[in-house]
DRENKE-389295 format. One line per field, with one value per residue: x, y, z of N, C-alpha, C, CB in turn; residue number from 1; residue in three letters. Coordinates in steps of 0.02 Angstrom, whole numbers, always signed. Glycine has a CB too. Layout:
REM DRENKE-389295
n_u [X,...]
n_v [Y,...]
n_w [Z,...]
ca_u [X,...]
ca_v [Y,...]
ca_w [Z,...]
c_u [X,...]
c_v [Y,...]
c_w [Z,...]
cb_u [X,...]
cb_v [Y,...]
cb_w [Z,...]
k [NUM,...]
r [Ala,...]
***
This chain:
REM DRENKE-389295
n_u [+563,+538,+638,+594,+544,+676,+757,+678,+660,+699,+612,+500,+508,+522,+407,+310,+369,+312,+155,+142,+117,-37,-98,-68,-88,-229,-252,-200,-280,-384,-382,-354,-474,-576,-504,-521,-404,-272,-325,-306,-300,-366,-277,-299,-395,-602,-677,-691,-816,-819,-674,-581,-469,-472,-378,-440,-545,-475,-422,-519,-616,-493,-472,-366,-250,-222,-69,-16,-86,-12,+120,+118,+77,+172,+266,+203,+228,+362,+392,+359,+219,+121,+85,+134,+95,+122,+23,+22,-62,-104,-99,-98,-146,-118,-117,-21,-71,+4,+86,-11,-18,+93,+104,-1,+63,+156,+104]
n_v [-1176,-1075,-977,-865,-807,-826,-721,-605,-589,-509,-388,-418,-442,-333,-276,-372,-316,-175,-201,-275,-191,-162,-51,+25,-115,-100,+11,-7,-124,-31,+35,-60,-108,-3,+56,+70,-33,+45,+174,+330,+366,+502,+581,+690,+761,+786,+630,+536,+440,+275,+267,+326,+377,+503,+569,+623,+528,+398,+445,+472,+312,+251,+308,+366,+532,+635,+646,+540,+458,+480,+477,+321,+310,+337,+238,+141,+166,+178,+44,-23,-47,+50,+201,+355,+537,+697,+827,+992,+1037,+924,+757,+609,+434,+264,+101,-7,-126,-235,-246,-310,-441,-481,-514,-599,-710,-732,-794]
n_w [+490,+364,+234,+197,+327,+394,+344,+381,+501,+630,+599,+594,+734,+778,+742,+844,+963,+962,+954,+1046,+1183,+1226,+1218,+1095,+1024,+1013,+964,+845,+779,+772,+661,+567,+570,+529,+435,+266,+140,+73,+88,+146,+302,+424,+565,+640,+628,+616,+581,+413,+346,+381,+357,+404,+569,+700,+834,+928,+944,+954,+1063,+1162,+1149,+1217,+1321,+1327,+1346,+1178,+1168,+1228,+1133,+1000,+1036,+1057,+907,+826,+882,+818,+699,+685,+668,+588,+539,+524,+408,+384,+351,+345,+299,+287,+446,+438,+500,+416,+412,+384,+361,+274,+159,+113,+226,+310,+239,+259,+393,+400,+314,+401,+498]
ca_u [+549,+544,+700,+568,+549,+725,+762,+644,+654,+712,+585,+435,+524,+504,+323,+278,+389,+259,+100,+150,+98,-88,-151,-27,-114,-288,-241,-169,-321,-443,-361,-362,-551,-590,-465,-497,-354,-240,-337,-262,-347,-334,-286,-298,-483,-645,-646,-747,-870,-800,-620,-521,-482,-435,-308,-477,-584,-441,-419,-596,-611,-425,-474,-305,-249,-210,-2,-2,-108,+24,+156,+101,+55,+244,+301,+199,+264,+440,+387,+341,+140,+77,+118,+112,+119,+84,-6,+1,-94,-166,-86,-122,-103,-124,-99,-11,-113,+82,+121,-53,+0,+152,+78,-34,+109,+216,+71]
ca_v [-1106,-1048,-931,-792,-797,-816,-682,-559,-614,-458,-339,-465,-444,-259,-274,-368,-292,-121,-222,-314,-146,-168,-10,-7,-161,-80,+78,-54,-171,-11,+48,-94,-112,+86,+99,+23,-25,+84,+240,+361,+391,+581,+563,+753,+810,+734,+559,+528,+389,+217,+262,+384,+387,+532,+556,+617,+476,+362,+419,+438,+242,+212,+314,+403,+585,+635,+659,+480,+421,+495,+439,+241,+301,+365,+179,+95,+193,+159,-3,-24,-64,+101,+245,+438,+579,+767,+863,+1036,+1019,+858,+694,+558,+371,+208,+31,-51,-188,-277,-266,-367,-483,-529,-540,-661,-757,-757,-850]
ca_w [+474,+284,+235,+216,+409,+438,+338,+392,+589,+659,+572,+628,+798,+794,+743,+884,+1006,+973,+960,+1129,+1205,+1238,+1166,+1040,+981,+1016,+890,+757,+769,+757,+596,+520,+550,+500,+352,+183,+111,+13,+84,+177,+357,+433,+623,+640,+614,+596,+537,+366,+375,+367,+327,+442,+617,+742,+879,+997,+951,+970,+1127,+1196,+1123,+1258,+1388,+1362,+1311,+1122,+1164,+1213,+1062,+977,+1042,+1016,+824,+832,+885,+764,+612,+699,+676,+493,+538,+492,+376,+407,+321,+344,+249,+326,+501,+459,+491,+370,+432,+327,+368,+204,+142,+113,+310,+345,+216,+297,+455,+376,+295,+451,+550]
c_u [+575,+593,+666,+560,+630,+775,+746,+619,+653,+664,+509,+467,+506,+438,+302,+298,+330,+211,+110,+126,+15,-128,-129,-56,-202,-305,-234,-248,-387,-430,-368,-460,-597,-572,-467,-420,-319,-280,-341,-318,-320,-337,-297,-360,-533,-652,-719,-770,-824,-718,-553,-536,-441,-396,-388,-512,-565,-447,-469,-608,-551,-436,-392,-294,-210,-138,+18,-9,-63,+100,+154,+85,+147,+280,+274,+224,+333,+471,+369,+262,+90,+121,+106,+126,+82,+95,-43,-22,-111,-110,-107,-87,-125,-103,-67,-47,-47,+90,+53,-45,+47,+142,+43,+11,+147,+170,+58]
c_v [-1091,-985,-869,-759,-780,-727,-596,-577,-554,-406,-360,-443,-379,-245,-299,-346,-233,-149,-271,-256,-148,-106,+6,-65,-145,-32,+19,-75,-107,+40,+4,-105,-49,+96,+54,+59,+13,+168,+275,+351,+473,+566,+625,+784,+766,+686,+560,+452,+318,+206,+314,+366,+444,+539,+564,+558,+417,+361,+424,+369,+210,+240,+350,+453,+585,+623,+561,+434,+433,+465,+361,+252,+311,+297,+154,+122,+166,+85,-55,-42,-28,+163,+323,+460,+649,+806,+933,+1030,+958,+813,+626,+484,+320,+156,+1,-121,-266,-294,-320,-433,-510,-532,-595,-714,-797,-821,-896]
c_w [+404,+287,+244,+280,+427,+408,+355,+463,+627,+659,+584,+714,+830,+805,+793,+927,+1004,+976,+1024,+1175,+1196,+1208,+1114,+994,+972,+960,+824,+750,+754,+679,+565,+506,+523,+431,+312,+162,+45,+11,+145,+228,+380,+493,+663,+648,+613,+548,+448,+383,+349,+368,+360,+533,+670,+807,+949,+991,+970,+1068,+1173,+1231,+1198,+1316,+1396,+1317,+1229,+1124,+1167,+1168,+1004,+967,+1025,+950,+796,+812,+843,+689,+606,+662,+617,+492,+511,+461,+416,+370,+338,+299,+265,+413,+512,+467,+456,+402,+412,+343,+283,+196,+136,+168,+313,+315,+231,+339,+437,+363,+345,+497,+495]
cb_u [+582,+461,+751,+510,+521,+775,+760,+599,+724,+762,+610,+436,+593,+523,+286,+258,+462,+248,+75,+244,+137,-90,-178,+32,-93,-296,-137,-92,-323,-475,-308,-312,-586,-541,-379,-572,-352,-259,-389,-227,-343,-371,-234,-271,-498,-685,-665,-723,-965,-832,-643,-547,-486,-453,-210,-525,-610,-377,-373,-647,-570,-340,-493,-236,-218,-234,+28,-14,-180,+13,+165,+34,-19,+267,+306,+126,+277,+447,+358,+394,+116,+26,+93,+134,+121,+91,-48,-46,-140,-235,-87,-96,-93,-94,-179,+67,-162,+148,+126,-127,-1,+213,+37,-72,+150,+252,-4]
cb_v [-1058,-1021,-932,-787,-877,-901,-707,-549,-662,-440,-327,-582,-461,-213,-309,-402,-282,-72,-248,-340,-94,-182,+49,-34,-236,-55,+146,-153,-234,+29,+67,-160,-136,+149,+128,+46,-67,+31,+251,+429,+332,+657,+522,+772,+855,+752,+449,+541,+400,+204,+274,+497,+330,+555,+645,+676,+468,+383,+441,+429,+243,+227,+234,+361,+631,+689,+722,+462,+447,+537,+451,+194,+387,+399,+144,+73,+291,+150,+4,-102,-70,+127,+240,+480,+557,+806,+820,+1055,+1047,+825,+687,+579,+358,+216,-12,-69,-166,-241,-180,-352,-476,-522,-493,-650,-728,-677,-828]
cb_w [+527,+249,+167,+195,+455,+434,+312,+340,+622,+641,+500,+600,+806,+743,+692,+891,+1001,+929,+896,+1156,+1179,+1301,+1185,+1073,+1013,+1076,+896,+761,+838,+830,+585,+537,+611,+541,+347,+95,+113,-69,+51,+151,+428,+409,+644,+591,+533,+591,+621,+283,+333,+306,+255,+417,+629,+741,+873,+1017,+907,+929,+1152,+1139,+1020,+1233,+1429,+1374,+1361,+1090,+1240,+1241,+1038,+997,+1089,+1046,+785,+916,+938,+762,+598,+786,+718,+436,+595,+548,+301,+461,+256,+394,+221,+288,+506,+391,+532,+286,+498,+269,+399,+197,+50,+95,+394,+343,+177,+305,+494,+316,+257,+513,+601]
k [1,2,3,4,5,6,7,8,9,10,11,12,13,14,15,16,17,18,19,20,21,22,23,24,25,26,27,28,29,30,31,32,33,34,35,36,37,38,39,40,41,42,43,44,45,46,47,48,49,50,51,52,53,54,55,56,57,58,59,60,61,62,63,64,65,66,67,68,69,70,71,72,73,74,75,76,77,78,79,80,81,82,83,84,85,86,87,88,89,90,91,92,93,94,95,96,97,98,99,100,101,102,103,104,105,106,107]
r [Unk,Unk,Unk,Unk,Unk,Unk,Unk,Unk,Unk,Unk,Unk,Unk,Unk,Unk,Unk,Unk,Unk,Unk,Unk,Unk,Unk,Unk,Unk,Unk,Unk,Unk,Unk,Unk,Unk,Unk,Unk,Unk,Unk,Unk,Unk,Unk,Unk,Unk,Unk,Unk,Unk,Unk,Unk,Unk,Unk,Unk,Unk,Unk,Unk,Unk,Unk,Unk,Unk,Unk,Unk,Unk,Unk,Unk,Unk,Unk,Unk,Unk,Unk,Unk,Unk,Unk,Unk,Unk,Unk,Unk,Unk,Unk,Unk,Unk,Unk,Unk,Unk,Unk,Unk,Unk,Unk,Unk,Unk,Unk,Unk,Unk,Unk,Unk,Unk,Unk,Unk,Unk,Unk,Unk,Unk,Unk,Unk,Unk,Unk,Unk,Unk,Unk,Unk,Unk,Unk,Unk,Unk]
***
């Protein structure tokens, strides 16, 4: 194992500890395929075409209510996988193009 792993063990450990959660890894995996990188998504309101996704469509898509979709967007921020930010009402949420790159690296 390369020092970068052993260094950064714990914080990989976190990451998959939240994406070990089955829809948890369902939300991650449908952000990453929705959101170009490096631009913001709105999880709050209607999605724009290609590049946002919301908390109802999410959960439509899971079959489970918005509070829970919430909650798992909660743990993956916890989790360093995805960003947030609000911006008044809206919620803004962003995959870093950096985190998929060390996911890449680590495998």
């Amino acid at each position: 194992m390369s020092n970068y792993r052993d260094e950064n063990i714990e914080k990989f450990a976190e990451m998959f500890k939240a994406l070990s959660n089955p829809n948890r890894l369902k939300i991650f995996m449908h952000l990453v395929s929705c959101c170009i990188p490096k631009v913001v998504s709105d999880i709050s309101t209607s999605p724009e075409p290609e590049n946002c996704a919301c908390i109802g469509e999410l959960g439509q898509d899971l079959n489970i209510v918005p509070s829970t979709i919430s909650h798992h967007i909660k743990e993956l921020r916890q989790a360093g996988l995805i960003h947030m930010e609000r911006r008044g009402q809206k919620i803004e949420c962003w995959i870093d193009p950096e985190t998929l790159n060390a996911l890449q690296e680590f495998f």
